[in-house]
Structure formats: structure tokens, C-alpha cells
C-alpha positions as CSV (number, residue, x, y, z in Angstrom):
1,X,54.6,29.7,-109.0
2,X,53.9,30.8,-105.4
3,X,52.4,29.3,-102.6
4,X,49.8,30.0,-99.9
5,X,48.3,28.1,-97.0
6,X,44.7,29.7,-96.1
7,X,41.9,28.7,-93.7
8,X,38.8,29.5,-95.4
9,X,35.8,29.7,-93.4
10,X,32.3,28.5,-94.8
11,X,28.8,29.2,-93.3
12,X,26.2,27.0,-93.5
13,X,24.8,28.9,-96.0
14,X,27.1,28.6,-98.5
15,X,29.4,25.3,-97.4
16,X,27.4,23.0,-100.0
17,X,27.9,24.9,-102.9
18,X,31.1,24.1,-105.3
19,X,33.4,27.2,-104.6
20,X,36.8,24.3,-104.4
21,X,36.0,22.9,-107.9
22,X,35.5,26.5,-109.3
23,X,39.1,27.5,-107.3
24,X,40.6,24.6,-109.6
25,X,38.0,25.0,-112.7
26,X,37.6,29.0,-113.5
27,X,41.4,30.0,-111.4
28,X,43.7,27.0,-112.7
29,X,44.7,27.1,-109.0
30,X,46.4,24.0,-107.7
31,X,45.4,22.9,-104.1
32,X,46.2,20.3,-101.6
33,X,44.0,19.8,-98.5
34,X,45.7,19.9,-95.1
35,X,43.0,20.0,-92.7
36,X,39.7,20.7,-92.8
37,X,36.4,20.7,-90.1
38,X,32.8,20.5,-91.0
39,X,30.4,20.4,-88.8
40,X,27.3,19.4,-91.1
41,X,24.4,22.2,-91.2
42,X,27.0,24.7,-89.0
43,X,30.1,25.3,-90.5
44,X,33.3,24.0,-93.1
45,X,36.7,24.9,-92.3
46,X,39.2,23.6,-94.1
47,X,42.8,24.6,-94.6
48,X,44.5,24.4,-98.2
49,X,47.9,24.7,-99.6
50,X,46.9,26.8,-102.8
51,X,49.5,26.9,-105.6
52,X,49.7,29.4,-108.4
53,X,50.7,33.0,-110.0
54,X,50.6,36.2,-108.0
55,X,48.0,37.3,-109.9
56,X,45.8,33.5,-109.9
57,X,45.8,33.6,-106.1
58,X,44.9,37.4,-106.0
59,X,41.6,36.8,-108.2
60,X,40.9,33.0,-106.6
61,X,40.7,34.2,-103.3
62,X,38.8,37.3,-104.0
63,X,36.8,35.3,-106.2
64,X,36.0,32.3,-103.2
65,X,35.3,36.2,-100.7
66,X,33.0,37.5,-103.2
67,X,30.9,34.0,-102.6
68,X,30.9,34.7,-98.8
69,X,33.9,32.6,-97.6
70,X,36.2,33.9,-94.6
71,X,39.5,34.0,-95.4
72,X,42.7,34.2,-93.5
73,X,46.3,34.0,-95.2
74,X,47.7,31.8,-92.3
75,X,51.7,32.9,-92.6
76,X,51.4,35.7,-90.0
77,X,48.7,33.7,-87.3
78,X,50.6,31.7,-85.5
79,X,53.4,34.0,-83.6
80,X,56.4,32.8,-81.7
81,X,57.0,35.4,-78.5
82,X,61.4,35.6,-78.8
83,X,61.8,36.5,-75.4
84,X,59.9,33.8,-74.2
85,X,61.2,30.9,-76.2
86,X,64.4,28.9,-74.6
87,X,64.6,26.6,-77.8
88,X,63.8,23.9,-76.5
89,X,62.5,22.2,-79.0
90,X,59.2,20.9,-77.8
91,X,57.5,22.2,-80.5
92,X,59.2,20.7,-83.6
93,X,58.5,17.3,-82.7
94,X,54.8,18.1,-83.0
95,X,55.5,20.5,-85.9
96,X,54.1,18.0,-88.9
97,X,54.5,20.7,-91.8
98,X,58.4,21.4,-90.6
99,X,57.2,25.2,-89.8
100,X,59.2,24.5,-86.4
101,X,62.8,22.9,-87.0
102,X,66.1,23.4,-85.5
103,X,69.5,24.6,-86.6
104,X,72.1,21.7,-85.8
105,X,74.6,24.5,-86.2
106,X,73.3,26.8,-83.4
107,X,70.9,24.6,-82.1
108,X,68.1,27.7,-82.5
109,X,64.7,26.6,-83.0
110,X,64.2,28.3,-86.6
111,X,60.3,29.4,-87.2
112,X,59.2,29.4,-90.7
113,X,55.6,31.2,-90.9
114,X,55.2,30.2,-94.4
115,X,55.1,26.8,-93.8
116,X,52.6,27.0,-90.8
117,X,49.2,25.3,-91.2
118,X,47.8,26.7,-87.8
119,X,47.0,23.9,-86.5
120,X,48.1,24.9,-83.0
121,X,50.1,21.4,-82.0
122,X,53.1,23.7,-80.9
123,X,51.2,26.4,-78.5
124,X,50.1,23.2,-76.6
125,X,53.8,21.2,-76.7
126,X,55.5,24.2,-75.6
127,X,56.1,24.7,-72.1
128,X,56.7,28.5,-71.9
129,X,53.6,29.4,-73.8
130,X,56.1,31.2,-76.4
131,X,53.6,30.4,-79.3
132,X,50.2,31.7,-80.0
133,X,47.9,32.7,-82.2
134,X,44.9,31.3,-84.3
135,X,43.9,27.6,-85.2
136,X,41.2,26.1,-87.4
137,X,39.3,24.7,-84.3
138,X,35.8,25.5,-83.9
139,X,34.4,27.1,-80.6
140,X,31.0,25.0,-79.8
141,X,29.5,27.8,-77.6
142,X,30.5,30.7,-80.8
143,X,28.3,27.6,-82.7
144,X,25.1,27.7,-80.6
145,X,25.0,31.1,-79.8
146,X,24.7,31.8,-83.6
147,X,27.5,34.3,-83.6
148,X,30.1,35.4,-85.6
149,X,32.7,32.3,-86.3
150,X,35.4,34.6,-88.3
151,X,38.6,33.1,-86.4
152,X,39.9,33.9,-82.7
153,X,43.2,35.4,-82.4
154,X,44.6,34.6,-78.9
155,X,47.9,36.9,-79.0
């Protein structure tokens, strides 16, 4: 069994319909909820730990695609600059998913991507701006200007 976390993006034309319960239903895919956004008649967001085969993630995501959902693996969206960070730590005090951590032996921050729920906690604790990258925040001007909402990377 593998697992992913993945932001999946739902307009408002398609965030009342049941895609979740056919992830779990048609895909035998496990899930747990981490965070999620909705802004009612706009948008859903919501970001899930999915658990499954290779093969049962592959067709459950392309199956909740094929219904119109946005989705972005989030492993590779936050991004941690090397030369910028001093390990200071900052950021995995805030890091509630233990993404961030730090090695008692070499007192390294250590940065595990697979754990990462992009919530973006750490690119505001730390002080050198080493982090960056996406989060599941909405931007309310994208909203009422009707455009695109696919997610802003900031690298």
C-alpha cells in the first residue's frame, strides 16, 4: 500500500456531486481528510491523504480528473531553497504533519516532501523565506473575477 496527499480542486459546477464516496465506493481507496476549503456556490478544496495500490491511485485520480476535478500531487509543491535555509528550526514547530523535523544528531532541519500537506505554516514561520511554494488557500479577487482557480505556485 502506498500513500499520496493531493489537493483536489472542485468548481462550483461539480463540488455537490459525490466524486469522495465513488473514490472510496468504485476505487477501494482509503482516505483521510486533512484540510479542506469550500466556499459554498464558488469552490471546494480539500486536501486528502489517499491510501492504496499503485495501480488504485493511478485509476482514482484519473477517474476523480475525468469528472472535472484539479488535481495536484502535493510531494513536490512546497520547496525548501538549501542555500537559504540556516536550520533554524522555525518551521518545525509549526510543521503539524512532521514534514519539517530536525536531526538531534546533526541538528539539520530534515524536509520530508512526502509528508507535506501544503498548508504553507512554514513559508510564514521562517525567517529567511527559505520555503515556498503552493497552499490550499483560495485567492478572493481569482474568485470574483471568475478566473481560473487551478493553484498558484509562488517559487
Amino acid at each position: 500500500m502506498m500513500k499520496k496527499n493531493v489537493l483536489l480542486i472542485f468548481t462550483q459546477e461539480i463540488m455537490y456531486k459525490p466524486i469522495i464516496y465513488r473514490l472510496v465506493k468504485d476505487h477501494d481507496i482509503v482516505f483521510n481528510v486533512l484540510e479542506s476549503k469550500i466556499l459554498p456556490k464558488q469552490e471546494g478544496r480539500i486536501i486528502l491523504e489517499l491510501t492504496g495500490s499503485e495501480e488504485q491511485l493511478e485509476n482514482a485520480l484519473n477517474f476523480v480528473r475525468d469528472e472535472g476535478v484539479v488535481v495536484e500531487i502535493l510531494a513536490n509543491r512546497i520547496k525548501r531553497d538549501e542555500d537559504l535555509c540556516t536550520h533554524c528550526g522555525a518551521c518545525t514547530a509549526v510543521c503539524r504533519t512532521d514534514a519539517l523535523s530536525i536531526d538531534r544528531e546533526t541538528m539539520e532541519v530534515i524536509f520530508c516532501p512526502e509528508k507535506c500537506v501544503a498548508c504553507g505554516l512554514c513559508k510564514l514561520a521562517c525567517p529567511v523565506k527559505a520555503m515556498s511554494g503552493m497552499s490550499i488557500e483560495v485567492d478572493p479577487e481569482e474568485l470574483q473575477s471568475g478566473e481560473s482557480t487551478v493553484p498558484q505556485l509562488d517559487l
